[in-house]
C-alpha positions in Angstrom: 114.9 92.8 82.6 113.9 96.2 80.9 113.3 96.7 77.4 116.0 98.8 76.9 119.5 96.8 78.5 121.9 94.3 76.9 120.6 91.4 78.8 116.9 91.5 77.3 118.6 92.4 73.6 120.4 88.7 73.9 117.4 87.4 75.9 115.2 88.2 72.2 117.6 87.2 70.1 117.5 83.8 71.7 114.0 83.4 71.8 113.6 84.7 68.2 115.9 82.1 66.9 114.0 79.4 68.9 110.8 80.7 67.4 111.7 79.8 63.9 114.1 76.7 64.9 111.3 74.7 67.6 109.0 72.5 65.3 105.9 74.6 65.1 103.3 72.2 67.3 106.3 72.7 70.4 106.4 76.4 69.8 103.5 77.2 72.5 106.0 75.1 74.8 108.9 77.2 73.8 107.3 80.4 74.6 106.2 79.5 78.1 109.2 78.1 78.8 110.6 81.4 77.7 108.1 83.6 79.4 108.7 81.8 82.7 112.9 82.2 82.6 112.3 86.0 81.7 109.9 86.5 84.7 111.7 84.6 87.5 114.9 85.9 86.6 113.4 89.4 86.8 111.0 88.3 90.3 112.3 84.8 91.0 111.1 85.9 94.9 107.4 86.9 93.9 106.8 83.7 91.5 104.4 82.5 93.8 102.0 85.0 92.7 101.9 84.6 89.1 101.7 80.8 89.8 98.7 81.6 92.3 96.7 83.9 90.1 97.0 81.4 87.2 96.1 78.0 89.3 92.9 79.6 90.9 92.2 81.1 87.5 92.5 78.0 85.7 90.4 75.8 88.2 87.4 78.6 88.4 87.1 78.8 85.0 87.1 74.9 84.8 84.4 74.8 87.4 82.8 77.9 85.7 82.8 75.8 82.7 81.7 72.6 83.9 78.4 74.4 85.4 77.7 76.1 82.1 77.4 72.3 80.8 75.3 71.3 83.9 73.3 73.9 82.6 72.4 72.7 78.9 72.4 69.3 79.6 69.1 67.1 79.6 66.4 67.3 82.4 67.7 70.2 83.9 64.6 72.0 85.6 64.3 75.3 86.5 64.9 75.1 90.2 68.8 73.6 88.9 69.4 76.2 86.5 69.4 79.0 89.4 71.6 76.6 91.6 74.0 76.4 89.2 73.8 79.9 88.2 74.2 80.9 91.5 77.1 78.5 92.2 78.8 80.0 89.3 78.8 83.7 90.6 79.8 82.2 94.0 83.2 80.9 92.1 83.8 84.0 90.1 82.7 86.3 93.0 85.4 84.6 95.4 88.2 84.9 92.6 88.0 88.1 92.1 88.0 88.7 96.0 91.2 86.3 96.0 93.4 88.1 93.2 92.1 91.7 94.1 92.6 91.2 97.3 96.4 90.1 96.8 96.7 93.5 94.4 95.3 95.5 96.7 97.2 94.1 99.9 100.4 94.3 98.1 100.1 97.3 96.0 97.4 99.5 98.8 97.8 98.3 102.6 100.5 101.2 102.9 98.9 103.7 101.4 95.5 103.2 102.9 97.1 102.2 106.3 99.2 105.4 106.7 96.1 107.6 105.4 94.1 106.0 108.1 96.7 106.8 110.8 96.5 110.1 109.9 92.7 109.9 110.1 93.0 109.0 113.4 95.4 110.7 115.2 94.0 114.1 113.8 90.5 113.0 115.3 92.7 111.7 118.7 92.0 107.8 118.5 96.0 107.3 118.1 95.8 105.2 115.3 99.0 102.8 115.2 98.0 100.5 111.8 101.3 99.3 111.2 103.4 99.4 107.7 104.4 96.4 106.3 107.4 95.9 104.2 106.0 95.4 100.9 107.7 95.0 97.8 105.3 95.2 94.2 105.6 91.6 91.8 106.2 92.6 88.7 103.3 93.1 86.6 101.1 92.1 89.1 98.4 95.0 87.9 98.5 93.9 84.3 98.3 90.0 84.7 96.0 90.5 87.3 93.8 92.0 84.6 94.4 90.1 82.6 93.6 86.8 83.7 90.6 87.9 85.7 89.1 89.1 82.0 89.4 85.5 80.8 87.5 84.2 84.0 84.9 86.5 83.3 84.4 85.9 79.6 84.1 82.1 80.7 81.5 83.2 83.5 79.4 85.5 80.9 80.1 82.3 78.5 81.9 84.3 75.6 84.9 81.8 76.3 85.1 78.1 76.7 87.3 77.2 79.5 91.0 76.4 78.1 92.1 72.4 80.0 95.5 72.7 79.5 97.2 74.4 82.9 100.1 74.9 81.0 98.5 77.0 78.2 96.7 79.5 80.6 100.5 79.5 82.1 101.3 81.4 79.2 98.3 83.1 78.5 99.2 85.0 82.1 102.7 85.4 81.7 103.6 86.0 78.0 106.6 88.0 78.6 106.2 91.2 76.0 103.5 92.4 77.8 104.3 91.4 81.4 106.0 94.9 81.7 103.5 97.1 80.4 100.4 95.9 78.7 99.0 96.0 76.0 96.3 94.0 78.1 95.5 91.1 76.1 91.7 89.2 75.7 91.5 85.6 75.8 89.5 85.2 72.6 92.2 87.5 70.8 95.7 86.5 72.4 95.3 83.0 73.0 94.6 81.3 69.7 97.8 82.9 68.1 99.8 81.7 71.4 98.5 78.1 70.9 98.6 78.1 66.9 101.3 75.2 66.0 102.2 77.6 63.1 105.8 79.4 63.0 107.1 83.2 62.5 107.7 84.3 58.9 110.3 86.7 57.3 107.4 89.4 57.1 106.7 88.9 60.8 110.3 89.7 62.0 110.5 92.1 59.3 107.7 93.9 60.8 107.9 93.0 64.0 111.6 95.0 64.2 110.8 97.6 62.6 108.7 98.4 65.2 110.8 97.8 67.7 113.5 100.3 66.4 110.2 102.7 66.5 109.9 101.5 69.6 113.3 102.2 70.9 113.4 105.6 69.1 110.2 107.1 70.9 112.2 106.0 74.1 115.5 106.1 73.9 116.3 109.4 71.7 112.8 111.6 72.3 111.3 110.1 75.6 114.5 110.2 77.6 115.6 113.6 76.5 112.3 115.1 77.0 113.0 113.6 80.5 115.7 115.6 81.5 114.0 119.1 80.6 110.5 117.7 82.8 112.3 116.8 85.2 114.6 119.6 86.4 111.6 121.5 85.8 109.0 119.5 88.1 112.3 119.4 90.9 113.1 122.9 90.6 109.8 124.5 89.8 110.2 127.9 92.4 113.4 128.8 90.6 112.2 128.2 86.7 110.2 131.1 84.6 106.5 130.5 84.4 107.0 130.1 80.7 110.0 127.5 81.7 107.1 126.0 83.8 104.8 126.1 80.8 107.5 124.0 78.7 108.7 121.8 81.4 105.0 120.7 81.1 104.8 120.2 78.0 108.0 118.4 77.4 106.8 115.9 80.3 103.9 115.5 77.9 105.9 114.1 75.1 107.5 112.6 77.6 105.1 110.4 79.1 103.7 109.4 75.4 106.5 108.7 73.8 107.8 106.6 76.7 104.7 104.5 77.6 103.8 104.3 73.6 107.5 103.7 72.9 108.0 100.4 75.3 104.3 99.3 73.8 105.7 99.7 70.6 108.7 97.5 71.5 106.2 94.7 73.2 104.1 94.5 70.4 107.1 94.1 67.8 108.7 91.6 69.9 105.4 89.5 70.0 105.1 90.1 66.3 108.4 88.9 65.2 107.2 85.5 66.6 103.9 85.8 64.6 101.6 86.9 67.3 99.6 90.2 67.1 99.0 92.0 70.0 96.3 94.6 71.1 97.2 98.4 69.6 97.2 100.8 72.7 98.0 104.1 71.3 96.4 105.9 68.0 97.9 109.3 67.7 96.1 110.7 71.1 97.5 114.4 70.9 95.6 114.7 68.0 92.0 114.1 69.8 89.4 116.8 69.2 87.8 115.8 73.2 89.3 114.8 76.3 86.6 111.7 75.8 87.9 110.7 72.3 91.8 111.5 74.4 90.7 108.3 76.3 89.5 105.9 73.7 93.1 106.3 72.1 95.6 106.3 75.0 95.9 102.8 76.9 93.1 101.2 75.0 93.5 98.3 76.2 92.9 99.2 79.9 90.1 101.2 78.5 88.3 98.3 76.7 89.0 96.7 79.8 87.1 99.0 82.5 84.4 99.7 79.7 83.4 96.1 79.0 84.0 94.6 83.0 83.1 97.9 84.9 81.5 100.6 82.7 78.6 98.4 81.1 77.8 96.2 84.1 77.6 99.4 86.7 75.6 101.4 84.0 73.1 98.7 83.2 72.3 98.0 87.1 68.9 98.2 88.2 69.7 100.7 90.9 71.4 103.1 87.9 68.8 102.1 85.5 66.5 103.4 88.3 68.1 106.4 88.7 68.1 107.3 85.3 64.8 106.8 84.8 63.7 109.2 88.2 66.4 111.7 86.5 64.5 111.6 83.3 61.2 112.7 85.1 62.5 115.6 86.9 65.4 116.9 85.0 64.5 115.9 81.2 65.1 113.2 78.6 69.4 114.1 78.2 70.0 114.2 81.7 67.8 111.0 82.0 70.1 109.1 79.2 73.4 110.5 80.5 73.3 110.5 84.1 73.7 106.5 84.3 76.8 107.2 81.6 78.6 109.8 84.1 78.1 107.6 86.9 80.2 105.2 85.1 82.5 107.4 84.2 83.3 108.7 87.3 83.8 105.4 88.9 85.3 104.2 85.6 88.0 106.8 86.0 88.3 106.7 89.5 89.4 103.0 89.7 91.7 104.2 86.8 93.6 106.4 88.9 93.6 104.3 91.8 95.3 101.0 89.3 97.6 103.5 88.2 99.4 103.6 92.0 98.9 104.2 95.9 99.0 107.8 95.7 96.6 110.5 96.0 97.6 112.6 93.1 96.7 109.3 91.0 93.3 109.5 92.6 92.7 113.1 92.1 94.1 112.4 88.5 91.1 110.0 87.9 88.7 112.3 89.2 89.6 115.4 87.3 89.2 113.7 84.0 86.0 111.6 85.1 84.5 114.8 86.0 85.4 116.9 83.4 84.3 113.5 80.7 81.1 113.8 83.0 80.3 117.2 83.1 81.2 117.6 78.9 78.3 114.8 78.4 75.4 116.4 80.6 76.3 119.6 78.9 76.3 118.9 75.7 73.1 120.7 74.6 74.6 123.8 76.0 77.7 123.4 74.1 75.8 122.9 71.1 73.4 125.7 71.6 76.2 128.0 72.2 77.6 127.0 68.5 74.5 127.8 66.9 74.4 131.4 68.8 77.6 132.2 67.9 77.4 130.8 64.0 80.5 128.5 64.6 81.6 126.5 62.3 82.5 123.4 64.1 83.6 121.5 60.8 86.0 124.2 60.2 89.7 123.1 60.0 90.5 126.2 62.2 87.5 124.7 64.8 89.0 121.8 64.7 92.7 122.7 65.7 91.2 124.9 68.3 89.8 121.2 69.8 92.8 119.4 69.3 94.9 122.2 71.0 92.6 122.8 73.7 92.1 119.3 74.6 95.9 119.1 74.7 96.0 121.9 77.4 93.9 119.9 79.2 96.1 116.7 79.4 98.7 118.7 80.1 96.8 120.3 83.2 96.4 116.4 84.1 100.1 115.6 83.6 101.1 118.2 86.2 98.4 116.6 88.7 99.9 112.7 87.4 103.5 114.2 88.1 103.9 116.9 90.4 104.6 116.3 93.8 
């Protein structure tokens, strides 16, 4: 049920009329109800999974939970503290295992299966790993995600553990964002999905108006930039170089105003039923750095891998270790931001690999965790180099140099994303 057909259009405007009818304390009720009919009649076959991430989730963080209590309560010694501690990161550990493993089963066996035939055969062992027929759940990456964030912030005890099943039910499968993202937080999403308090004329106001933004970005810019990047990228030996150069560029606007564009219609259809959703997008074209790029396209996803992968890699003894042996042999800068590329790299490497089975993906993710790498261990030099040639770097003309150059740069990664 895309965005963009009839069927979702009367889907809404069903639910947004039960949003402001259903008494207020039922509305929680009426959205999971809702959420539920628009993902089974979009995956009725592949239920199972949603319903299987959200069951495990919701018993681990229960038993997360109840050992946090253990924890605090009265008489507890020492000795009981690590048990519990340790039973704890035996749940979480074997959750993640569980729902990754199901992503990466369904979404990777292929890909990594056929790579390894072809591993073996060229070396003569007559590899024979067979393909399975595999069909992706929908949203599987994003609810995945997203409910293994909440299971974690219970774990790290930022969260208390929600009781009611049928309240994490739609915490997993709120429909707006089932699609696409934005990837919601527990401690941001969840109240406003529980509150017993109904939509206002300002919220669907709003909450259209983006939409129609929404729609817009997709439907009049997105789609017809589509047609240019695409007989370009399929027919690339018989176009100019400066058709190539365009083609580029138009699958650049392409790929923002399509991805932006269905955000903007997620978070307005969320909004019109009084719930605010995570921004993803803030004007990323305009960024100065291909760092600063990343901190305004798919925010979400990268709050996500900088709060559950960056932060806890970085601050590992073994890194924290490294960074201090760096520090004695190569200086103070490299010292600091060794550990910080480190995480980069394998920040932006998982990012290409979530982003599909394909090696272009992965060679996407490396080529901008490399070049966000390299940019902070050289930084000095970039700065010295400034000074030496008196530039200006507050200087509106500096500054549109950035923005345009760090465009050029995204663009070199949209042929890598796109081409085949």
């Amino acid at each position: 049920m895309a965005f963009n057909t009839l069927i979702f259009v009367l889907f809404f405007g069903i639910v947004v009329i039960g949003s402001f009818i259903v008494p207020a304390k039922w509305k929680w009720m009426f959205l999971l109800a809702s959420s539920y009919f628009f993902y089974f009649y979009a995956s009725a076959k592949f239920g199972i999974f949603i319903i299987l991430t959200t069951v495990t989730s919701y018993l681990a963080a229960l038993y997360i939970g109840k050992q946090h209590e253990l924890e605090k309560s009265d008489g507890v010694t020492k000795e009981d503290k690590k048990h519990l501690k340790s039973q704890r990161k035996r749940m979480l550990v074997g959750l993640l295992l569980l729902n990754f493993g199901i992503l990466f089963v369904l979404k990777y066996f292929n890909f990594f299966s056929e790579n390894l035939n072809y591993l073996l055969n060229s070396l003569s062992f007559g590899g024979n790993i067979p393909k399975l027929n595999l069909i992706l759940p929908l949203g599987i990456s994003f609810y995945t995600f997203q409910t293994m964030s909440y299971v974690i912030d219970v774990y790290w005890g930022k969260v208390k553990p929600e009781r009611n099943l049928a309240k994490v039910a739609l915490f997993v499968s709120f429909f707006p964002q089932i699609l696409q993202g934005p990837i919601g937080r527990y401690k941001d999403l969840a109240p406003q999905l529980y509150a017993p308090k109904k939509a206002s004329y300002e919220d669907l106001k709003f909450g259209l108006q983006l939409m129609m933004w929404g729609y817009f970005k997709k439907m009049i810019i997105a789609d017809r930039a589509a047609v240019i990047a695409n007989y370009v990228f399929d027919n690339y030996f018989h176009v100019s170089g400066m058709g190539v150069v365009f083609g580029v560029f138009m699958y650049a606007i392409q790929d923002y105003t399509d991805f932006s564009g269905c955000i903007d219609i997620a978070r307005g259809c969320a909004q019109t039923m009084g719930i605010t959703m995570a921004e993803n997008f803030r004007r990323p074209y305009f960024s100065k750095t291909v760092s600063e790029f990343w901190r305004r396209w798919h925010m979400s996803l990268g709050a996500w891998m900088k709060d559950y992968v960056f932060f806890p890699f970085s601050l590992t003894k073994s890194v924290s270790k490294l960074g201090k042996f760096a520090k004695k042999k190569f200086g103070k800068h490299i010292g600091r931001t060794l550990p910080i590329a480190l995480g980069n790299l394998l920040v932006f490497f998982l990012v290409g690999v979530w982003h599909g089975a394909s090696w272009n993906y992965i060679i996407w993710g490396i080529f901008y965790g490399l070049l966000i790498a390299i940019s902070g261990m050289m930084r000095p030099v970039f700065n010295w180099m400034n000074k030496t040639l008196h530039i200006n770097t507050k200087s509106k003309a500096f500054q549109l140099f950035q923005i345009l150059r760090t465009f050029w740069i995204t663009c070199v990664g949209c042929i890598i994303f796109r081409a085949a």
